[in-house]
C-alpha positions in Angstrom: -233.7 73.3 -85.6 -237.2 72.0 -87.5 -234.3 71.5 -90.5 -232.4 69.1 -88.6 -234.8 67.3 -87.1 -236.7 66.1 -90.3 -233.6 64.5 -92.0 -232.6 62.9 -89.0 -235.7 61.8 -88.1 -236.3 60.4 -92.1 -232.7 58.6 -91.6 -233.3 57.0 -88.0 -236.5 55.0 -89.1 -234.8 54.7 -92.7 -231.6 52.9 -90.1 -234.7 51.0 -88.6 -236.6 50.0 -91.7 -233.7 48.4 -93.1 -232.6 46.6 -89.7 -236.4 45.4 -89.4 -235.8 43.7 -93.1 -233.1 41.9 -92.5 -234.0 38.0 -92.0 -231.8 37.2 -88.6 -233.6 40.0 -86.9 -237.0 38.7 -88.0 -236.3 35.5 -86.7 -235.3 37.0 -83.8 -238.5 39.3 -83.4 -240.7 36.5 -84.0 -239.1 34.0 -82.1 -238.5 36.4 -79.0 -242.0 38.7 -79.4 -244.5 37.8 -82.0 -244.7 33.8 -81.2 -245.3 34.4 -77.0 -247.4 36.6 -77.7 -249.6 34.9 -79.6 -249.4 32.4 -77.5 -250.1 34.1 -74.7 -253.3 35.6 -76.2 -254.5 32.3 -77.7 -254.2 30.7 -74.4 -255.8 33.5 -72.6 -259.0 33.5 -75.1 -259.7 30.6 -76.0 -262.3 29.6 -73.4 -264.3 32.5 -74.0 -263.8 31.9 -77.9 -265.6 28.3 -76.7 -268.4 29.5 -74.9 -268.8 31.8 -77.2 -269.2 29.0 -80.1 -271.1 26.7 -77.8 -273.5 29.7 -77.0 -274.0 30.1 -80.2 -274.6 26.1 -81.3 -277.4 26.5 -78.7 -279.1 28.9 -79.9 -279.1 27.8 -83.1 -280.4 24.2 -82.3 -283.0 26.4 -80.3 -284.0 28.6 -83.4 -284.3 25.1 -85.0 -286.3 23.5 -82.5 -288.8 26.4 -82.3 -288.9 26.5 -86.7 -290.1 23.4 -86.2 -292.3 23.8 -83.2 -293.9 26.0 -85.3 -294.1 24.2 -88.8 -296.3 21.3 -86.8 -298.8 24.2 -85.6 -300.1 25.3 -88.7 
């Protein structure tokens, strides 16, 4: 059994590989999977990708502010 199964299994995703190459199916993957789903995710995280960056200008200018702060001490 264990003798079939290893050629077949070589030639099914050999089948697959060379279906997967082929540019109209590509198109087709991209187009119908890999674009939406992108998209999808984009849309999804880019508020938290904004806070994120706008947490992050803050505490920078803060970092600043007290460098500063600090510089004027001594």
């Amino acid at each position: 059994m264990s003798k079939f199964i290893g050629p077949l299994t070589q030639s099914t995703i050999n089948a697959i590989i060379i279906e997967l190459k082929k540019k109209s199916n590509r198109d087709k993957i991209s187009k119908s999977i890999i674009t939406p789903l992108l998209t999808e995710c984009v849309t999804y995280a880019y508020p938290y990708v904004f806070i994120f960056a706008l947490v992050q200008l803050i505490i920078i200018a803060l970092l600043i502010y007290i460098i500063i702060k600090l510089n004027k001490n001594q």
